[in-house]
SEFIZA-3560 file (N, C-alpha, C; in Angstrom, 3 decimals):
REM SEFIZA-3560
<numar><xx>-11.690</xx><yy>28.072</yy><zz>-6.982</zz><atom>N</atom></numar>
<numar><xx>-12.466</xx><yy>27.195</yy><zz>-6.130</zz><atom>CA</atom></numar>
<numar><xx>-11.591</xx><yy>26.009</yy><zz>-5.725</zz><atom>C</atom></numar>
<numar><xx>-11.502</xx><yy>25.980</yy><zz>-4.330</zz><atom>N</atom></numar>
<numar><xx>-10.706</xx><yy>24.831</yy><zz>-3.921</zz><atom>CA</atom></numar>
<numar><xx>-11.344</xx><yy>23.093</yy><zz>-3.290</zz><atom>C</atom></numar>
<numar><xx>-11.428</xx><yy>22.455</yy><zz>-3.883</zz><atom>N</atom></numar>
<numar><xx>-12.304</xx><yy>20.657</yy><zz>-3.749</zz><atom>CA</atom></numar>
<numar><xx>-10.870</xx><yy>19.723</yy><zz>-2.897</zz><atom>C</atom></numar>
<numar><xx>-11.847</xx><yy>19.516</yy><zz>-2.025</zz><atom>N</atom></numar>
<numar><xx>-11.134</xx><yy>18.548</yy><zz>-1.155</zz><atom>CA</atom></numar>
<numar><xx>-11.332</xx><yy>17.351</yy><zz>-2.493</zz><atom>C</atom></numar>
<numar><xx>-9.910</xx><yy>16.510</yy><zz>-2.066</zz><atom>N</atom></numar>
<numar><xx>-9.662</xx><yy>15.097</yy><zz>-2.820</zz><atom>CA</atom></numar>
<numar><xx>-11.137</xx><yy>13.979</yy><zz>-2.818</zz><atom>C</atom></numar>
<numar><xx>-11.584</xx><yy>14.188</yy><zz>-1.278</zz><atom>N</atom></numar>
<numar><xx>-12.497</xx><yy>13.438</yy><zz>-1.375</zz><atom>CA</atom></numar>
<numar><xx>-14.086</xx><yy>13.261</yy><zz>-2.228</zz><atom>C</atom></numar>
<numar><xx>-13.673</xx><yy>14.722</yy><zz>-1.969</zz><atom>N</atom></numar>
<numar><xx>-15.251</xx><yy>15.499</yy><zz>-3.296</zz><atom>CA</atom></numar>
<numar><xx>-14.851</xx><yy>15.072</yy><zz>-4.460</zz><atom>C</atom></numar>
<numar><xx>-14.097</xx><yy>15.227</yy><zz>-5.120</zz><atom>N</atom></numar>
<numar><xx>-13.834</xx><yy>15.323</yy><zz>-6.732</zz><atom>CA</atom></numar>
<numar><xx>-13.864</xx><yy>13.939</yy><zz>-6.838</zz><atom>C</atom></numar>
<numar><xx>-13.187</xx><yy>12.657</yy><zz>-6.085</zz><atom>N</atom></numar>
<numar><xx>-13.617</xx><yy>11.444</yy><zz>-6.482</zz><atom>CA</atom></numar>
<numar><xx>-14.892</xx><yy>10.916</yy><zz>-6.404</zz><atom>C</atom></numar>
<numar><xx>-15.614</xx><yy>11.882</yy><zz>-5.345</zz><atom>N</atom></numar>
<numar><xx>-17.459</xx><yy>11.310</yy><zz>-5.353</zz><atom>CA</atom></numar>
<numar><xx>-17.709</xx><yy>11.925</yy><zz>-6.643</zz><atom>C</atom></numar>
<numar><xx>-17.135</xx><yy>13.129</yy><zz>-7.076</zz><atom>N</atom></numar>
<numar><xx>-17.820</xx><yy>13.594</yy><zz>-8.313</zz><atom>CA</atom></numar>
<numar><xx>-17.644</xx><yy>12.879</yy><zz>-9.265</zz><atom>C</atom></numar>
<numar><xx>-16.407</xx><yy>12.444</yy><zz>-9.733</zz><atom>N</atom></numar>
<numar><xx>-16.032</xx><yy>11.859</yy><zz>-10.521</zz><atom>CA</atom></numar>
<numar><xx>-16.446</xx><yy>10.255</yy><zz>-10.744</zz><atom>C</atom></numar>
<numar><xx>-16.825</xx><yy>9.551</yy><zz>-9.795</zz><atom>N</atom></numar>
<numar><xx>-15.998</xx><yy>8.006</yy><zz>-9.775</zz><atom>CA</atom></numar>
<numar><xx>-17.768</xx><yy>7.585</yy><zz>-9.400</zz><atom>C</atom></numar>
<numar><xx>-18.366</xx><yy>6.723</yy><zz>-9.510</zz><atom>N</atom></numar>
<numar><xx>-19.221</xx><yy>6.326</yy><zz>-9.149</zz><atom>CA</atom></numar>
<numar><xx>-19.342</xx><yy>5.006</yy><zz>-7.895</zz><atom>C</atom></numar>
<numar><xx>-19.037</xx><yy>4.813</yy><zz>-6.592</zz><atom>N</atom></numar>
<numar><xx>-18.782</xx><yy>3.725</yy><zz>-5.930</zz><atom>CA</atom></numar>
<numar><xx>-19.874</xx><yy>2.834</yy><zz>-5.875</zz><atom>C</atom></numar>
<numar><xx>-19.106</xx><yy>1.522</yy><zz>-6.421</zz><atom>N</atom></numar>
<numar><xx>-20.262</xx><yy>0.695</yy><zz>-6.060</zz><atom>CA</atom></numar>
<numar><xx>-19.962</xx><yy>-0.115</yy><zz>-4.669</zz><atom>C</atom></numar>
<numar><xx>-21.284</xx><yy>-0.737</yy><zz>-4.561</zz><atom>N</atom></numar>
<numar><xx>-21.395</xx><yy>-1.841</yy><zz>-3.018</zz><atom>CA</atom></numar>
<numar><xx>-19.958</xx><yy>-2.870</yy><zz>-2.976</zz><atom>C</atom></numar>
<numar><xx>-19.651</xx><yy>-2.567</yy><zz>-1.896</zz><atom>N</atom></numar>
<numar><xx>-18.470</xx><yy>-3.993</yy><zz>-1.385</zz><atom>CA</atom></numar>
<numar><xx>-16.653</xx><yy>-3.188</yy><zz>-1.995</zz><atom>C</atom></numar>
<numar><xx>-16.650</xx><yy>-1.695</yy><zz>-2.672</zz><atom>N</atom></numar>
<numar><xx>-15.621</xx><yy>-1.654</yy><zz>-3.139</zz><atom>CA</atom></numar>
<numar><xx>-14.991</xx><yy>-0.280</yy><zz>-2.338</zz><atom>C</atom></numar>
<numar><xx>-13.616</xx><yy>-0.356</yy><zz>-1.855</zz><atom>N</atom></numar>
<numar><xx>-12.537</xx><yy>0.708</yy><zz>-1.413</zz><atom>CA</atom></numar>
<numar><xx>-12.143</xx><yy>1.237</yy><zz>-2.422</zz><atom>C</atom></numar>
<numar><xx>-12.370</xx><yy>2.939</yy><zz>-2.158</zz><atom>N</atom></numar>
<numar><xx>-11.822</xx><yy>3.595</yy><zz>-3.471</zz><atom>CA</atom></numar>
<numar><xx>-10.656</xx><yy>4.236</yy><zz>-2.673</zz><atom>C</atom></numar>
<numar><xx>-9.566</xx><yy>4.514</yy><zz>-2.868</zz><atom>N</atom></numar>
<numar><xx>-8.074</xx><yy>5.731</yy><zz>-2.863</zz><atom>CA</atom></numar>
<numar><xx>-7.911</xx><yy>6.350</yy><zz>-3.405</zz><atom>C</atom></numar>
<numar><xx>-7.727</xx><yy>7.468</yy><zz>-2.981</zz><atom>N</atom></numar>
<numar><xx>-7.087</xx><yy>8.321</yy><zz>-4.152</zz><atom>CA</atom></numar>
<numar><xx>-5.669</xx><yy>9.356</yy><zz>-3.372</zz><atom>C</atom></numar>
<numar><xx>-5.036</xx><yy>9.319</yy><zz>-4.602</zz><atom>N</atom></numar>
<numar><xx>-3.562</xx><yy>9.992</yy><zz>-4.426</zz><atom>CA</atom></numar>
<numar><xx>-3.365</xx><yy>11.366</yy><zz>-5.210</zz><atom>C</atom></numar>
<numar><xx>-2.591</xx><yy>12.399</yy><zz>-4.515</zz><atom>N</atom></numar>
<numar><xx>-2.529</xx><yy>13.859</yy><zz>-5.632</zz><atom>CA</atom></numar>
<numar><xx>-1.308</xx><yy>14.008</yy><zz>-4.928</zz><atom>C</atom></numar>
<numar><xx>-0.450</xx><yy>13.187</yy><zz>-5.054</zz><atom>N</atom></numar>
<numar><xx>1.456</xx><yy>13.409</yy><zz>-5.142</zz><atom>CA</atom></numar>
<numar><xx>1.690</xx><yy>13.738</yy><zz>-6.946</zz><atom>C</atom></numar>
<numar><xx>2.621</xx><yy>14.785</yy><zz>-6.911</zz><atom>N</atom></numar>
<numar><xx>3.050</xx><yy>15.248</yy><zz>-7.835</zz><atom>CA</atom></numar>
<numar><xx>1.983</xx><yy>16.135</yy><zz>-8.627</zz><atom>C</atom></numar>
<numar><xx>1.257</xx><yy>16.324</yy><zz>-8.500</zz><atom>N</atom></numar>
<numar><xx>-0.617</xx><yy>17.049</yy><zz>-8.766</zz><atom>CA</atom></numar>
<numar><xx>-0.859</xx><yy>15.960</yy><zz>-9.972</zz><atom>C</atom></numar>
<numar><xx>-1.458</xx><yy>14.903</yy><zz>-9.663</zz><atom>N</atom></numar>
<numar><xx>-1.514</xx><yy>14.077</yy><zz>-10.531</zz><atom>CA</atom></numar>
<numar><xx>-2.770</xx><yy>13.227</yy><zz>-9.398</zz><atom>C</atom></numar>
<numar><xx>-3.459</xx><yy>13.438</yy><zz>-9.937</zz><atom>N</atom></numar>
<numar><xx>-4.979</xx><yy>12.889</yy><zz>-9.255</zz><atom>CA</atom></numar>
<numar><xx>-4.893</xx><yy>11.204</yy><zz>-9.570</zz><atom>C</atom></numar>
<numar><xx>-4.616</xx><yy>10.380</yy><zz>-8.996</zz><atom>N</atom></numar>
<numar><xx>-4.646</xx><yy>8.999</yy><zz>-9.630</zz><atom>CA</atom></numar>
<numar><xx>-5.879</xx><yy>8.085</yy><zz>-8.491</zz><atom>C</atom></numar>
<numar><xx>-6.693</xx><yy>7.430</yy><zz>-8.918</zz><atom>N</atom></numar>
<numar><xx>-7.257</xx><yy>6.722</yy><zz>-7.787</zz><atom>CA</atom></numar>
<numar><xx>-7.163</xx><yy>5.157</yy><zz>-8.271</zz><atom>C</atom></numar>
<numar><xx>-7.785</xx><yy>4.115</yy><zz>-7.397</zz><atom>N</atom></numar>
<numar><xx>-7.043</xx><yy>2.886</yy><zz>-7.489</zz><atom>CA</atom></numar>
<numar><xx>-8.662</xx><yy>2.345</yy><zz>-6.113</zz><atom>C</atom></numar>
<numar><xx>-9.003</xx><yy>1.332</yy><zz>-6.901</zz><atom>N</atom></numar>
<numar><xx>-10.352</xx><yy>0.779</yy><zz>-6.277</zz><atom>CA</atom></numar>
<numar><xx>-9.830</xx><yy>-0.403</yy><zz>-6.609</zz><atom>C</atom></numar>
<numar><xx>-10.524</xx><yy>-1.131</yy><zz>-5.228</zz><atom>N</atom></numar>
<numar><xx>-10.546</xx><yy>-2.809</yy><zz>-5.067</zz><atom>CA</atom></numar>
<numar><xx>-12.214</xx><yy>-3.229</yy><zz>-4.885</zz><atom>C</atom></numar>
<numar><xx>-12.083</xx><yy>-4.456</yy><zz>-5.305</zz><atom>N</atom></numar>
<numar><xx>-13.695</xx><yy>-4.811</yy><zz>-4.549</zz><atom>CA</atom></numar>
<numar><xx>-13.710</xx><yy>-6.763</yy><zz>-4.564</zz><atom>C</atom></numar>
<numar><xx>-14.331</xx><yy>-7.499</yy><zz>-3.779</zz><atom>N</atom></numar>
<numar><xx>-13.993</xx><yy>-8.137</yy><zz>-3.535</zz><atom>CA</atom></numar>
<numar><xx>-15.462</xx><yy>-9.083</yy><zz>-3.668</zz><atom>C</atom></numar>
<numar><xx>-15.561</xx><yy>-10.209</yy><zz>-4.111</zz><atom>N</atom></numar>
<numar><xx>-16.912</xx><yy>-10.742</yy><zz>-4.584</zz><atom>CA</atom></numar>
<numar><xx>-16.606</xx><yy>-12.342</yy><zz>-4.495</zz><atom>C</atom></numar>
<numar><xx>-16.639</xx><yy>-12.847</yy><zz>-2.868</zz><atom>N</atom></numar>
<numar><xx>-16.630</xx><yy>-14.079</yy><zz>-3.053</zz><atom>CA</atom></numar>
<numar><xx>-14.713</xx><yy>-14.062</yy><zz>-3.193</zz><atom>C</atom></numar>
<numar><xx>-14.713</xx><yy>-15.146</yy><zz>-4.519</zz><atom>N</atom></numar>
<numar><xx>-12.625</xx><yy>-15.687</yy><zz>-4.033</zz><atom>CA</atom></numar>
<numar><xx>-12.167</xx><yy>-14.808</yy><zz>-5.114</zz><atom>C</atom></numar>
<numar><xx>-13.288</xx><yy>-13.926</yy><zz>-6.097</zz><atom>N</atom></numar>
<numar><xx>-12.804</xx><yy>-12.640</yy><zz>-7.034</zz><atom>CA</atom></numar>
<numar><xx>-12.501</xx><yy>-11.471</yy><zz>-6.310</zz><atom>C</atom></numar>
<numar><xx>-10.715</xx><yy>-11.076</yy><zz>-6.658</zz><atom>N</atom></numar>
<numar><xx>-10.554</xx><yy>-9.435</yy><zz>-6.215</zz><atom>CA</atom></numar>
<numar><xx>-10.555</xx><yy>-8.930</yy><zz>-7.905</zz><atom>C</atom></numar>
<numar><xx>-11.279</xx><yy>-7.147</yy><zz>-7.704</zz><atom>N</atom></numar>
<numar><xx>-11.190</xx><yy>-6.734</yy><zz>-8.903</zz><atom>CA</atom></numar>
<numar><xx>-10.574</xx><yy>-5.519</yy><zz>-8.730</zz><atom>C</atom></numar>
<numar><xx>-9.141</xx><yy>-5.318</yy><zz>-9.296</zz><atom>N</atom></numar>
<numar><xx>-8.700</xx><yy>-4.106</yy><zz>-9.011</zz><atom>CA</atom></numar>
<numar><xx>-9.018</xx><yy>-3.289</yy><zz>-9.982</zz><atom>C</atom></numar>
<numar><xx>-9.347</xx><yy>-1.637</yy><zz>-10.131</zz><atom>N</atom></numar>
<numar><xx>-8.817</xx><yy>-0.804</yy><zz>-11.097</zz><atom>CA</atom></numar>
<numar><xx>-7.984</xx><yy>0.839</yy><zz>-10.558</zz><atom>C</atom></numar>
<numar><xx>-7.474</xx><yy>1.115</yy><zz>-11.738</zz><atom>N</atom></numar>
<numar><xx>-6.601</xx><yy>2.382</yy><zz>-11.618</zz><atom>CA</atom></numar>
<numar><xx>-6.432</xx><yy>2.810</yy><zz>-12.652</zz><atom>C</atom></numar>
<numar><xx>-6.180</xx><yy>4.391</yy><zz>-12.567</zz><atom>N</atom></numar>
<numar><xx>-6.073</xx><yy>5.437</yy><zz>-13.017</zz><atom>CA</atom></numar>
<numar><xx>-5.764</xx><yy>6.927</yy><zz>-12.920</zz><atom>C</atom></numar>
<numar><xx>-6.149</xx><yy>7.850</yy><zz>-13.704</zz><atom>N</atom></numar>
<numar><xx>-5.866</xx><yy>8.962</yy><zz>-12.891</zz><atom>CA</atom></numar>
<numar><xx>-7.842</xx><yy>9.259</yy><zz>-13.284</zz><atom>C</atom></numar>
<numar><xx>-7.788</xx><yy>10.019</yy><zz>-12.227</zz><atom>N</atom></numar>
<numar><xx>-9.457</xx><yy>10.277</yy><zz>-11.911</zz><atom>CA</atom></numar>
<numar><xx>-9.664</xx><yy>11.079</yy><zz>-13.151</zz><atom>C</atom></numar>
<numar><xx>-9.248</xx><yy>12.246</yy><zz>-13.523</zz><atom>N</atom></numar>
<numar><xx>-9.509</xx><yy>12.941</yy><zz>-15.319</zz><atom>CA</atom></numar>
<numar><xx>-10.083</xx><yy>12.513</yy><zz>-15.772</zz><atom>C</atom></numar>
<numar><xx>-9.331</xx><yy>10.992</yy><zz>-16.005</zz><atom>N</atom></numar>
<numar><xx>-9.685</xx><yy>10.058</yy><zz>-17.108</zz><atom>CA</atom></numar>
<numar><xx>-10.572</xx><yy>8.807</yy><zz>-16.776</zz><atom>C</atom></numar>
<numar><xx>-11.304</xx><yy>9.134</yy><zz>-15.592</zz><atom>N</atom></numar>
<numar><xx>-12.205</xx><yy>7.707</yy><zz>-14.760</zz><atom>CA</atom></numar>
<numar><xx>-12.781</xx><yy>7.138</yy><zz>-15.627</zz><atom>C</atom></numar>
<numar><xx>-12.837</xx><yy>7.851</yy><zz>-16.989</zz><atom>N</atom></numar>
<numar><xx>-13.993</xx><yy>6.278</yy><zz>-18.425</zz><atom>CA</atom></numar>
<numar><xx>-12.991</xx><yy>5.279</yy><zz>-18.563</zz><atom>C</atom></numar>
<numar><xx>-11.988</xx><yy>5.615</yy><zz>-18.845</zz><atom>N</atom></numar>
<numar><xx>-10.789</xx><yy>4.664</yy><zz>-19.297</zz><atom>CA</atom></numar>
<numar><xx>-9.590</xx><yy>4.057</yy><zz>-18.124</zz><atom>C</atom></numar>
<numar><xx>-10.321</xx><yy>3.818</yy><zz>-17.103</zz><atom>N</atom></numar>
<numar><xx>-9.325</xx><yy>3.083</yy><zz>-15.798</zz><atom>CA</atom></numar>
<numar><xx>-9.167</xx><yy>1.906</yy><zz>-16.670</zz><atom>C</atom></numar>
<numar><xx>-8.052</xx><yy>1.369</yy><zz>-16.331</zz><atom>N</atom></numar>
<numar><xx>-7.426</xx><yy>0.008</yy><zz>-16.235</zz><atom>CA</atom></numar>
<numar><xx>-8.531</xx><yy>-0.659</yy><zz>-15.057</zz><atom>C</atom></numar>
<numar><xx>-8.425</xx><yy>-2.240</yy><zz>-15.654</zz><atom>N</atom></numar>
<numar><xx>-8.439</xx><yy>-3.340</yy><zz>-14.138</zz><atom>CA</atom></numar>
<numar><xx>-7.768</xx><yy>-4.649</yy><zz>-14.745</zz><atom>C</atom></numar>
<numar><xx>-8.109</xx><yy>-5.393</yy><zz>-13.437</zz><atom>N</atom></numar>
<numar><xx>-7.243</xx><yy>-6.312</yy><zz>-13.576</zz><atom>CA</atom></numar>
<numar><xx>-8.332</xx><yy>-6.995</yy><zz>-11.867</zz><atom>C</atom></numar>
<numar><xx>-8.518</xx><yy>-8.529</yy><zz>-12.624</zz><atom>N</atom></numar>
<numar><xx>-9.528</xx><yy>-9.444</yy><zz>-12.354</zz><atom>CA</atom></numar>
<numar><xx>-8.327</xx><yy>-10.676</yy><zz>-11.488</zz><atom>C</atom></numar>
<numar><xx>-8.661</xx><yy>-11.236</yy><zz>-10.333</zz><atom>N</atom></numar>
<numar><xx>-7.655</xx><yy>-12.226</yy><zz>-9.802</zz><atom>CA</atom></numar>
<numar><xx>-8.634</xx><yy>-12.934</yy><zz>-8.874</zz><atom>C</atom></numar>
<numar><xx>-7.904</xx><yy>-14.259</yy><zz>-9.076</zz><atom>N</atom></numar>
<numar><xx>-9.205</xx><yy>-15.331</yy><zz>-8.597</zz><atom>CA</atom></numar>
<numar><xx>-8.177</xx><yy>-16.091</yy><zz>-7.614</zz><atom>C</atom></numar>
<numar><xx>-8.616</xx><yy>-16.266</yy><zz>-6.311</zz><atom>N</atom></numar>
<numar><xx>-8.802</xx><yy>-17.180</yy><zz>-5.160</zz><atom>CA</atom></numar>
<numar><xx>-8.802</xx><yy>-18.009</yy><zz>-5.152</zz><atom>C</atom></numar>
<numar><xx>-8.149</xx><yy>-19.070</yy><zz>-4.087</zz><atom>N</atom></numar>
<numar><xx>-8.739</xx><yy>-20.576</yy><zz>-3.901</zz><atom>CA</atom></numar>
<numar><xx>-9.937</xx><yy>-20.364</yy><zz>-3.035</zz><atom>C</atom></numar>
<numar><xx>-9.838</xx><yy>-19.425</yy><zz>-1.757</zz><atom>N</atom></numar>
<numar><xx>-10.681</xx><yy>-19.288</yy><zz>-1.061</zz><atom>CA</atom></numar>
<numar><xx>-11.120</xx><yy>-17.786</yy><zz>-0.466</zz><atom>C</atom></numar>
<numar><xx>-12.435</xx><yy>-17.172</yy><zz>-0.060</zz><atom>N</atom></numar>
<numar><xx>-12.122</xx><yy>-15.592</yy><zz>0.634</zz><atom>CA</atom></numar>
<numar><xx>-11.331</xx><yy>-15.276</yy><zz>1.507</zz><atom>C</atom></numar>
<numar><xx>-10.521</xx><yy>-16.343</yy><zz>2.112</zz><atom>N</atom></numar>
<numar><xx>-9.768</xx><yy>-15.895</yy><zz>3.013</zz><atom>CA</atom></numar>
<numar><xx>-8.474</xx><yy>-15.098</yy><zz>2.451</zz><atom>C</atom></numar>
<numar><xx>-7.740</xx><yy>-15.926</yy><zz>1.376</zz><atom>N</atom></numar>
<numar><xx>-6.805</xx><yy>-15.600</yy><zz>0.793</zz><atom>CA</atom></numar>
<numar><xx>-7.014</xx><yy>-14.407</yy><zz>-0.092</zz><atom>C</atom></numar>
<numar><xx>-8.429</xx><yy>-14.216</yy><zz>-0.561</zz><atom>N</atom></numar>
<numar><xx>-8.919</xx><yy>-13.087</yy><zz>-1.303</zz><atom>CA</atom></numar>
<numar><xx>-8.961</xx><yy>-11.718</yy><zz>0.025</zz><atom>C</atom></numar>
<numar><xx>-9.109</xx><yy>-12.002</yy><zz>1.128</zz><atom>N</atom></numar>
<numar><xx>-8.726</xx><yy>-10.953</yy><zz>2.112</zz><atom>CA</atom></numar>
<numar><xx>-7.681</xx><yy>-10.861</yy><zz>2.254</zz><atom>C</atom></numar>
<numar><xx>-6.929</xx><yy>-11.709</yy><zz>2.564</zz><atom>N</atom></numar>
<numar><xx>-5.272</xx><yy>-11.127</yy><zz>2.742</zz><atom>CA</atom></numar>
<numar><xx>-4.864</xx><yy>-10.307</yy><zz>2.061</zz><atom>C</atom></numar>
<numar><xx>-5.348</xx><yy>-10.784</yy><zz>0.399</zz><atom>N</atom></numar>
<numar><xx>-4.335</xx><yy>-9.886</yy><zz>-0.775</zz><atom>CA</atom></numar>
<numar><xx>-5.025</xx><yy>-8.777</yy><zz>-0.508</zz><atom>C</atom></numar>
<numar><xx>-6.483</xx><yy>-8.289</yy><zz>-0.291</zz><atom>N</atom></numar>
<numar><xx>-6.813</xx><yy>-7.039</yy><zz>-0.650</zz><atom>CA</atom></numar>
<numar><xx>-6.284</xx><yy>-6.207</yy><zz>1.146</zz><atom>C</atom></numar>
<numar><xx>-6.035</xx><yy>-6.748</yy><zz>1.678</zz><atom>N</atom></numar>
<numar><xx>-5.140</xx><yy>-5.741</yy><zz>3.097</zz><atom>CA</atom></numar>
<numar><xx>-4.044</xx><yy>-5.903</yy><zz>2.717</zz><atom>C</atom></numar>
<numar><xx>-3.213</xx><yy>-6.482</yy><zz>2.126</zz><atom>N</atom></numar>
<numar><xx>-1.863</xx><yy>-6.448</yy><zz>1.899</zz><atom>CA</atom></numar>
<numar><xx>-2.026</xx><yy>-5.105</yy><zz>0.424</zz><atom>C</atom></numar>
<numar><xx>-2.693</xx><yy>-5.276</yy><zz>-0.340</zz><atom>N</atom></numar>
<numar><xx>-2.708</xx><yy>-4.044</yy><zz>-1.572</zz><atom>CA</atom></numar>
<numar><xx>-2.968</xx><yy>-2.850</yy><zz>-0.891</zz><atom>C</atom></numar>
<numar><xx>-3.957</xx><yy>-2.656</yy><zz>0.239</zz><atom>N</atom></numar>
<numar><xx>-4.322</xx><yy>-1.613</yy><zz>0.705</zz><atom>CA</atom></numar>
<numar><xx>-3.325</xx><yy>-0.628</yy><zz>1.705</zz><atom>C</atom></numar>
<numar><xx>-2.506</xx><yy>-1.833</yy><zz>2.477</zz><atom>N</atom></numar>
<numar><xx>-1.690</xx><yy>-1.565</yy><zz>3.147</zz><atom>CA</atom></numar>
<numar><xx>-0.568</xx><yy>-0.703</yy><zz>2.248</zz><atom>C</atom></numar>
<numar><xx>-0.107</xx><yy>-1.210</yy><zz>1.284</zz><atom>N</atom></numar>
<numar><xx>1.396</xx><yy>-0.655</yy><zz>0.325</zz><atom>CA</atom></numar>
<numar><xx>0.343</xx><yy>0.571</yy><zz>-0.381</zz><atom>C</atom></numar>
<numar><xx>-0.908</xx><yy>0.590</yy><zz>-0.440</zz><atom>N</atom></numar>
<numar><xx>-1.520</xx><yy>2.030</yy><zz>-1.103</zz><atom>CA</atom></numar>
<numar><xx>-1.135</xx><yy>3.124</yy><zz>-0.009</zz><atom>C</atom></numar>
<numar><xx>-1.809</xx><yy>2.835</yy><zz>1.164</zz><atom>N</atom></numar>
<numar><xx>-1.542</xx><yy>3.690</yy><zz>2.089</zz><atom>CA</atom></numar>
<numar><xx>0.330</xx><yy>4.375</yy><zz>1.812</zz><atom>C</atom></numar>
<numar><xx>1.039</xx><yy>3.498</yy><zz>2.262</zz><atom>N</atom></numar>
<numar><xx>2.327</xx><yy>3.355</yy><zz>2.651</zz><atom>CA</atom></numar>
<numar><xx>2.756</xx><yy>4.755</yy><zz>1.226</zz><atom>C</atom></numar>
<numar><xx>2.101</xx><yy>4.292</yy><zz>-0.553</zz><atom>N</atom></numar>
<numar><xx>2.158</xx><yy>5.307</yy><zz>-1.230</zz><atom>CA</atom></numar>
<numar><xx>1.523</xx><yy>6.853</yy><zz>-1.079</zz><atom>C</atom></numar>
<numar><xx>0.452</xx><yy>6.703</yy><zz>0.451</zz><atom>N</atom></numar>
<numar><xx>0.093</xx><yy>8.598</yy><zz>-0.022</zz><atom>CA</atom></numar>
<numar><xx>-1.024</xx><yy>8.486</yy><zz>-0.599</zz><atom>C</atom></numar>
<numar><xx>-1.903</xx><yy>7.227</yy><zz>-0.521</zz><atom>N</atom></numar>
<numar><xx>-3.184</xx><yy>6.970</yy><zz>-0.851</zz><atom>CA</atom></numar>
<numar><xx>-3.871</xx><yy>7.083</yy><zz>0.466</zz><atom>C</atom></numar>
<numar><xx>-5.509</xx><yy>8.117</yy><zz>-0.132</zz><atom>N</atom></numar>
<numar><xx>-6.111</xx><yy>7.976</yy><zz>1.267</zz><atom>CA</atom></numar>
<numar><xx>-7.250</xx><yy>7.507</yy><zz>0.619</zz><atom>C</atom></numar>
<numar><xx>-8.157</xx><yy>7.130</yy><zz>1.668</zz><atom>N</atom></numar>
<numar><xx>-9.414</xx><yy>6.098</yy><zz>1.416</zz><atom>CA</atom></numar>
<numar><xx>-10.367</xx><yy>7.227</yy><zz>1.039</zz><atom>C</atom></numar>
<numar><xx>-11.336</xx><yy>6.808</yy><zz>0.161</zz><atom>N</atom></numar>
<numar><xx>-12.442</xx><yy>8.049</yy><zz>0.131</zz><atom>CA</atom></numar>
<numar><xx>-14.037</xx><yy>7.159</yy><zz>0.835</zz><atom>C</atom></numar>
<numar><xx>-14.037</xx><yy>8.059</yy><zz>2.097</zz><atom>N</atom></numar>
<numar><xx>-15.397</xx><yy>7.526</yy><zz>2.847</zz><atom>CA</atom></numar>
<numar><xx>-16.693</xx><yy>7.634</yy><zz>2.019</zz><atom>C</atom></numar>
//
C-alpha cells in the first residue's frame, strides 16, 4: 500500500489552529518540523513522524509579532530550500 507524505502526517500528527506542519522523506527518513506562532511566541517542534510522541521543541520569544513573522518566513523559507513540503 502506497500513502502519499501528506496522509501519513494527517495520520500521524494532530494539527492544531495557527500552526505550519512540513514534512521531509529525503533519505526515507520521514522527519516533520511544525511552527506556530501565538502573539511575540514562535513554537517550533521536530522530529521524525514514527516517533510524533517524542518530537523535540523549542519555545522563542519576540519583542514584537512583527519580528515573530519574519523569523517564522525566514525558518520556513530554509525548510523549503531543505525538501520540506507543507502539509495542507
Amino acid at each position: 500500500m502506497h500513502i502519499e507524505k501528506s496522509e501519513l502526517a494527517s495520520l500521524l500528527i494532530k494539527k492544531e489552529p495557527n500552526q505550519r506542519i512540513f514534512i521531509c522523506t529525503n533519505d526515507n527518513h520521514y522527519k516533520v518540523w511544525m511552527i506556530k506562532r501565538e502573539g511575540n511566541e514562535v513554537v517550533t517542534k521536530w522530529g521524525r513522524i514514527e516517533l510524533s510522541k517524542k518530537l523535540q521543541s523549542k519555545t522563542k520569544i519576540f519583542g514584537d509579532g512583527y519580528r515573530a513573522s519574519q523569523f517564522i518566513m525566514l525558518k520556513v523559507s530554509e525548510k523549503y530550500a531543505k525538501g520540506y513540503v507543507e502539509v495542507k
